[in-house]
N, C-alpha and C positions, 0 to 999 in steps of 0.2 A: 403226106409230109412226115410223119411218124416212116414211115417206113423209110426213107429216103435217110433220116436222121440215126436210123440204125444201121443204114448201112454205109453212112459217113462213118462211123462212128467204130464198126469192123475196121474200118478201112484205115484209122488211125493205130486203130491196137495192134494191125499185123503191116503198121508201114515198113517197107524195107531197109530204111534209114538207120533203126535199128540192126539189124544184120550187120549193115556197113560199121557200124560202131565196134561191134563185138572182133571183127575182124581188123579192124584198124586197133583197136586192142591189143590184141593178135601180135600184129604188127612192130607196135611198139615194145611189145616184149622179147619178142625174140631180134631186135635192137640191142638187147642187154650184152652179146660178144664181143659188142665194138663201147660198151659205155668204160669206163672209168671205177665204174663201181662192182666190172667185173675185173677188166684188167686188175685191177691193186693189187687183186689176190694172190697174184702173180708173181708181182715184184720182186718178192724176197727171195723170191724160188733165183729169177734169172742174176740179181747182186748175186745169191750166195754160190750158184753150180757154176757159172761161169766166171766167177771174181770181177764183173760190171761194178764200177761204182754207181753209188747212187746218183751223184749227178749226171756221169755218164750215161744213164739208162732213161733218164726225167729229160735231157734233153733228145736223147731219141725221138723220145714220145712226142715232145713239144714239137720238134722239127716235121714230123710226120703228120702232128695232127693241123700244123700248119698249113701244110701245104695240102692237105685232102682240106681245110678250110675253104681254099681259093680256089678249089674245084667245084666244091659243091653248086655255084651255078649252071654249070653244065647240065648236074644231075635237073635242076630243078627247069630247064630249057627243054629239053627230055619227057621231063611228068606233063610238062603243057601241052607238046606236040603227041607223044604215045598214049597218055593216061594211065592212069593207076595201075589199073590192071594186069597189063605187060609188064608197066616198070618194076610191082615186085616180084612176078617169078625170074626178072633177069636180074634185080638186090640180090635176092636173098639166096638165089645159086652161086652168086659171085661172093657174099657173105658166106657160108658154105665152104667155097675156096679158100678163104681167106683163111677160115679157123683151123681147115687141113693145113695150109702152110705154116699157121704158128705150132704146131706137132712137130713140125720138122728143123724150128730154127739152133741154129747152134754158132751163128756168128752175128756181129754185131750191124751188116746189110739184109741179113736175112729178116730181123728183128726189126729195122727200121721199117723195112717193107712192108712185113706183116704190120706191124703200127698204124699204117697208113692207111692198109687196105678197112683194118678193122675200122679205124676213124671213119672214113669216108665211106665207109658201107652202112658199116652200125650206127654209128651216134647219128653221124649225116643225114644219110638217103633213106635209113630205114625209118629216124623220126621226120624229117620233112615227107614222107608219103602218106601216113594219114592225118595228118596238120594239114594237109592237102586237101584229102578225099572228104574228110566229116563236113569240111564249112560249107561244101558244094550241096550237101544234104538239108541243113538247118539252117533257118535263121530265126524264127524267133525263142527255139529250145537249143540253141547253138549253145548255150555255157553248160546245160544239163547235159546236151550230148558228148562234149568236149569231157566235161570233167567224168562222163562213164568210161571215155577210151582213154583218160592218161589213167584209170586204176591197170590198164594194160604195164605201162610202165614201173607200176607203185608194186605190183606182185613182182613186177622182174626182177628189181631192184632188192627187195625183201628175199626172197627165194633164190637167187643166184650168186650170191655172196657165197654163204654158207651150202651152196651147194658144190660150187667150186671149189671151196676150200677142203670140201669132204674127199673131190675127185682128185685133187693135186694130193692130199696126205695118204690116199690109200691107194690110186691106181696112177698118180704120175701128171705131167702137165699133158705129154700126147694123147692119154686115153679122153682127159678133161676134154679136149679140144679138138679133138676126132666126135665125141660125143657128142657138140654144138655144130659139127660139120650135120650128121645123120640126121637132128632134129630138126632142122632148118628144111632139110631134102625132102624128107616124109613129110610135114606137116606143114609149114608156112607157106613151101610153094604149091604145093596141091589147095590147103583152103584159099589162100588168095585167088587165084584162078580161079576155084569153082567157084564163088561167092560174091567178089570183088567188082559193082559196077562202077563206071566212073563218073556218070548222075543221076538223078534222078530219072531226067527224063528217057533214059535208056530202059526204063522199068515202068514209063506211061503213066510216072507220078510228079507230084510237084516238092518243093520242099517241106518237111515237115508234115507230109501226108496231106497237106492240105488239097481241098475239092476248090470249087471256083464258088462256091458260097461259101465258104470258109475267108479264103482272099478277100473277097467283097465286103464279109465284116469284120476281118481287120480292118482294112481298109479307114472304113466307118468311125472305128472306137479312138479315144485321145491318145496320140502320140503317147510314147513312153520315153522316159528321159533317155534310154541306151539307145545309140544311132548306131544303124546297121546300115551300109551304104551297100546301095545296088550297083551303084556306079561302076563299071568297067576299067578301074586304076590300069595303066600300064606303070610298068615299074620307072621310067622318067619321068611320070606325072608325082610316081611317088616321091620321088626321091629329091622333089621340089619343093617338101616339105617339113617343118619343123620336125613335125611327129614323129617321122619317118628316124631322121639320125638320132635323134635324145634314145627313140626304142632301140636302135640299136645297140646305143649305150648299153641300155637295161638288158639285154640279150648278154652282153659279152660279162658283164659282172659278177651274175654270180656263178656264171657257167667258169669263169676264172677259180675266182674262189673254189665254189663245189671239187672244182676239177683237182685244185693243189693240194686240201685237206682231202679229199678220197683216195689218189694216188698215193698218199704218203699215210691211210690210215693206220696200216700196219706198225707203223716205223711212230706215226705220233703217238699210239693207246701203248704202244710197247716202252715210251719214253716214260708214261704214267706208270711203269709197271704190270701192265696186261699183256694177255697173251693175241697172236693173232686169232682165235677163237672167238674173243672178248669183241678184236676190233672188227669183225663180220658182223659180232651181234650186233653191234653198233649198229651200224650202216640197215642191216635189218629191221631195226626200231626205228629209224629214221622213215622207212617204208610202211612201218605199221601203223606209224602216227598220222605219215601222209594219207593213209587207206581212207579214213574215215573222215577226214577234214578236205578231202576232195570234191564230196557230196556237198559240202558246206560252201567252196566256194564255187561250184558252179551256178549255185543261189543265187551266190554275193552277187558274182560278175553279170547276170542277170536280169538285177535289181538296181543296182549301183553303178554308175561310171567308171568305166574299168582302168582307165590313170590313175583316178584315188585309189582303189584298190593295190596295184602294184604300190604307190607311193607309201604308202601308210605298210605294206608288207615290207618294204625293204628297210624301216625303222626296227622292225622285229628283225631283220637279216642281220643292224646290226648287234642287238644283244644274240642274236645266235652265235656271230663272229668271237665275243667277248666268250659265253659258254665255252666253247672249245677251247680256249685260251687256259682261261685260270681254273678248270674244271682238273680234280686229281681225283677225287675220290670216284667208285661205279655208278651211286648216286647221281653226281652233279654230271658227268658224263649221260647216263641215261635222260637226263636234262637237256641236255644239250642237243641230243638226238630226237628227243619231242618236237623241241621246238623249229629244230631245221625242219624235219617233220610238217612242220605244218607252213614253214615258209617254203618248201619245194611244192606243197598243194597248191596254195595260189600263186603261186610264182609258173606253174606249169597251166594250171585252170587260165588264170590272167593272158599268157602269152600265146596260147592258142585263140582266144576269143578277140584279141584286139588285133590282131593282121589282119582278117578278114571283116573285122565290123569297121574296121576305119578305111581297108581297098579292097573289098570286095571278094569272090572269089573266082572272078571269069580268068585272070592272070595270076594267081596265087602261088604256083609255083616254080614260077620268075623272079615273086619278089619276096617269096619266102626260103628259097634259095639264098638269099644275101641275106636273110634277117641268120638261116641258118649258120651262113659263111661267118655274121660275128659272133654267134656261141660258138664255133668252132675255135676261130683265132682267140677266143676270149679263155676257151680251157686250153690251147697249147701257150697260153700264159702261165697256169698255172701251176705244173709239175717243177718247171726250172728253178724257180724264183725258192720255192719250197726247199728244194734237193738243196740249194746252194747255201741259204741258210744255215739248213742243218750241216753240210759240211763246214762252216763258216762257223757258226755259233754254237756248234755241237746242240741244237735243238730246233725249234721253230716259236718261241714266244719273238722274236724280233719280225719275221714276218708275218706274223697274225697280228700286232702292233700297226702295221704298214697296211696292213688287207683291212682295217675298219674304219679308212677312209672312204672307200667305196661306196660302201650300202650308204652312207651319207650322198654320194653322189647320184645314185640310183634314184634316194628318194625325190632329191631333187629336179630329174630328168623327167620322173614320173611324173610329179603334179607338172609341170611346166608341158606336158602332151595332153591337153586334151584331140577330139577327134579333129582331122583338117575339114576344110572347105570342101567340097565334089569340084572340079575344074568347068563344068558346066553352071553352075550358082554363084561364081564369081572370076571374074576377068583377071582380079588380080592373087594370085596362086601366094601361099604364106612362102615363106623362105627360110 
């Protein structure tokens, strides 16, 4: 028995689940070409060498990242039938492409395109692949192993600002963006491939490392309040459900917001009188606060009903909304950035763990696809509304006024989701 117990017990410590994490990590970081919070860096570059106005160039983005919105189900049709695997050595070479063509744009279809691609590479396809791949490994350390691959995202996020900002001030935007071509080529499609299963049982394991006496006393011990559905959801079972549209709400809000205040960071910190230096660090602290309250809320989510959780984070969403608002000073700024900081931790921890514990993950990237498609449309909401503003009001306290309606409605969406019914334990499906 002893012996059998030790070598369950290897068998946990060197599960391959972990791996998968590390590289879904990975993953999510080199996502950062197509995020928002690299493009920004950008912006002032393409207004000022080209004479783009600002709204001119915000609804580019909006328009591109629209419609790579209303794609991304394809992508996510694709991850069901191919698997992870494939899918991203053929992202992140076409991510790759993308960054090579933004080196080259100099007209305002070139620009749109590039836009697009990036959208719908980066932000899209490269975050719905391992929001994919991790649920299909865990379920009952699903928020611990969730919130180790979104710190994949929280380093991006932190280190690619101000790294960008370093490559456009000294070598130009084409070296910048030749240089996320090369890194993508060398690195993310070599480890994906060599690393990358697309379940467990491809590696003669089960989830979570568990043995078949382990299952057995799970099995045994008192339910825990977090429901993890085994169920096989197709996405029309879902989408016959409360749960289903309120989260999409909560998908598209603050990806809105995040999207209009990051695109426009440059242009909002520089209205306070900072420099775009300042407004990198920004967005940098924002990722260092997130680092460590990541661990915290893969805890929470857990331990706790992950509705309340989101509901109760997007009351903090909205004094972060307020922060950036009446914030002048570096102080109340650096404030500001904590505190997003730790509502992009559970806001990121929260909405990877509730797709898959409320439908499962046998169809997952079918219906994570469309949860994708509304933070997509949710952040080509967000640059327009901003740009117009500030050309309108020469600032942006009128739309940040308008934007802390939201996080009110967020929280609202959220408590009103608990988990649905499984379509097999009741006849009559919620609405």
């Amino acid at each position: 028995m002893d012996k059998d117990n030790k070598l369950s017990n290897k068998t946990k410590k060197t599960y391959y689940g972990w791996t998968i994490v590390a590289v879904a990590a990975l993953t999510l970081f080199f996502s950062g070409p197509g995020q928002t919070f690299s493009v920004s860096i950008f912006i002032d570059y393409y207004v000022e060498t080209f004479g783009w106005g600002r709204t001119e160039v915000s609804s580019y983005y909006s328009m591109a990242t629209l419609v790579a919105g209303f794609t991304l189900p394809l992508i996510g049709r694709a991850i069901d039938k191919n698997g992870q695997r494939k899918m991203v050595a053929f992202i992140a070479f076409a991510l790759g492409m993308a960054a090579l063509w933004m080196s080259f744009v100099r007209t305002p279809l070139m620009l749109i395109i590039g836009f697009f691609l990036l959208r719908l590479l980066g932000q899209g396809s490269m975050t719905l692949l391992p929001n994919t791949l991790v649920p299909a490994w865990f379920l009952r350390n699903r928020g611990k192993a969730l919130s180790l691959m979104a710190l994949g995202g929280v380093i991006g996020s932190a280190a690619i600002p101000p790294l960008n900002n370093y490559m456009l001030v000294n070598f130009g935007a084409a070296i910048a963006w030749r240089t996320w071509t090369a890194l993508l080529l060398l690195i993310m499609i070599p480890v994906g491939w060599t690393f990358i299963r697309n379940r467990p049982e491809e590696k003669g394991l089960q989830p979570d490392g568990d043995t078949d006496d382990d299952i057995e006393q799970n099995r045994l011990r008192p339910a825990k309040k977090i429901q993890v559905s085994s169920y096989p959801w197709k996405l029309d079972e879902a989408m016959k459900t409360r749960a289903f549209w309120f989260l999409l709400l909560t998908m598209a809000i603050p990806s809105m917001i995040n999207t209009g205040i990051t695109f426009h960071i440059v242009s909002i910190i520089g209205e306070k009188g900072y420099s775009s230096a300042f407004a990198a660090t920004v967005l940098s602290i924002v990722a260092l606060s997130q680092f460590p309250m990541t661990f915290v809320a893969g805890f929470v989510v857990d331990n706790v009903k992950v509705h309340y959780v989101k509901g109760f984070n997007y009351i903090l969403y909205l004094i972060v909304v307020v922060a950036v608002l009446i914030g002048k000073s570096p102080a109340m700024l650096i404030v500001y950035a904590v505190l997003h900081g730790v509502f992009m931790a559970f806001d990121s921890v929260s909405t990877g763990v509730i797709w898959p514990n409320y439908f499962g993950s046998a169809n997952l990237g079918s219906i994570r696809s469309i949860t994708m498609t509304s933070m997509v449309v949710g952040s080509a909401l967000g640059p327009l509304p901003f740009g117009m503003a500030y050309d309108t009001f020469g600032g942006y306290s009128e739309i940040l006024l308008i934007m802390m309606v939201f996080p009110v409605l967020g929280a609202l969406a959220s408590f009103a989701s608990p988990a649905p019914k499984e379509p097999e334990q009741t006849e009559e499906e919620e609405v």
